[in-house]
C-alpha positions as CSV (number, residue, x, y, z in Angstrom):
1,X,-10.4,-9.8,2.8
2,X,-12.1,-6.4,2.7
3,X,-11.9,-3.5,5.2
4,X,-15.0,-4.5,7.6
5,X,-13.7,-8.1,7.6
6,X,-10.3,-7.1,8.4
7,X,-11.6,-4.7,11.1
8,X,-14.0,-7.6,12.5
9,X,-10.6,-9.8,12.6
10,X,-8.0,-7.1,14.8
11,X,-11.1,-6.7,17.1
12,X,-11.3,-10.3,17.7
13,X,-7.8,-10.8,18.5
14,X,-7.1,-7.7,20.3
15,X,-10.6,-7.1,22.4
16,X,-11.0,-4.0,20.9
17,X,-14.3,-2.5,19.5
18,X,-14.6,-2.1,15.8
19,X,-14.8,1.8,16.2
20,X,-11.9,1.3,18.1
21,X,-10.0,-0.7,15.1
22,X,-11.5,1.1,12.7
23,X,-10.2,5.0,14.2
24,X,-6.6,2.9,14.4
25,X,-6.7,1.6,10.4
26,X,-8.1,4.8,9.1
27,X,-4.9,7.1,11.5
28,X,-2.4,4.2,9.7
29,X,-3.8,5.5,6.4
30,X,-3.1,8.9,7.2
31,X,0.3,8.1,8.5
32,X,1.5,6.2,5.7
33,X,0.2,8.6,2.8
34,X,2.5,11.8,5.1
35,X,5.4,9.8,5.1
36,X,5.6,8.9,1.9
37,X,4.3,12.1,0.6
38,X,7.4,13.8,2.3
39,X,9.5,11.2,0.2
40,X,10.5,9.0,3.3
41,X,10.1,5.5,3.5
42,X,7.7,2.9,5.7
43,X,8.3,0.3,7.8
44,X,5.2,-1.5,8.9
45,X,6.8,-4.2,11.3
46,X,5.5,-7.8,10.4
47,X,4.7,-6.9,7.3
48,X,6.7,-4.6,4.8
49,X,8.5,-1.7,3.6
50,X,6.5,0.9,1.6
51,X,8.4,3.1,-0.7
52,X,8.5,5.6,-3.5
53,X,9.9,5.5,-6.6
54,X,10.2,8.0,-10.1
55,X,8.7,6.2,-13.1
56,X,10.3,8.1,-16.4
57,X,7.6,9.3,-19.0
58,X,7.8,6.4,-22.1
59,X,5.8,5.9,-25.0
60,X,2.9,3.2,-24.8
61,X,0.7,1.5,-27.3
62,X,-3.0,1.0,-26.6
63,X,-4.0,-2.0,-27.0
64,X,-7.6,-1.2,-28.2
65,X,-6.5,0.9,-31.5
66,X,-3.0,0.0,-31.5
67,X,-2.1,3.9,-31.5
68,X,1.1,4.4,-29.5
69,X,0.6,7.0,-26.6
70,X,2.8,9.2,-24.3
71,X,2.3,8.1,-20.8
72,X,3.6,11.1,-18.0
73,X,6.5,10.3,-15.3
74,X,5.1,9.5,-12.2
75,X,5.6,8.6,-8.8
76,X,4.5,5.1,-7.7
77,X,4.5,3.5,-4.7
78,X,6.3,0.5,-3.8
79,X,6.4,-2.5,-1.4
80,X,8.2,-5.0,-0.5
81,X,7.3,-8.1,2.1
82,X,9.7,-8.7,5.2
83,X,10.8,-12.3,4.5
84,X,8.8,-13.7,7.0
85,X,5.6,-13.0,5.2
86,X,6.9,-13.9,2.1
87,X,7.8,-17.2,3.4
88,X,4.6,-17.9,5.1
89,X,3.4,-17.2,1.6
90,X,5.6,-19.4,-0.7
């Protein structure tokens, strides 16, 4: 489903206009990235629990030349489906 189909869909089953939808999706966005920039967690009710999480540096190969790389520790974001979607799902 892309972003425009996704918008057409919430203004179908809420009445709203797509501008409407659309101002609501884009202030989720914002919303999510300030939590978990802060280092909380997410709860998006229905749906999941967004999350961050330290990946250590490691050594990689590349599978092209077969040359083994250092890859940089990062933080990565994580989710995980409340067990109703994951059941609708499965």
């Amino acid at each position: 489903m892309t972003k425009s189909e996704l918008i057409q869909a919430i203004a179908d089953d809420t009445g709203k206009t797509k501008t409407d939808v659309a101002t609501v999706l884009a202030s989720l966005g914002r919303a999510v990235g300030g939590a978990l920039q802060s280092g909380g967690d997410l709860t998006v009710p229905g749906i999941g629990k967004l999350s961050t999480a330290k990946r250590a540096a490691r050594s990689a190969r590349n599978p092209a030349t077969g040359a083994m790389i250092d890859v940089p520790a990062k933080t990565v974001v994580k989710f995980k489906a409340v067990k109703d979607l994951a059941d609708a799902v499965a």
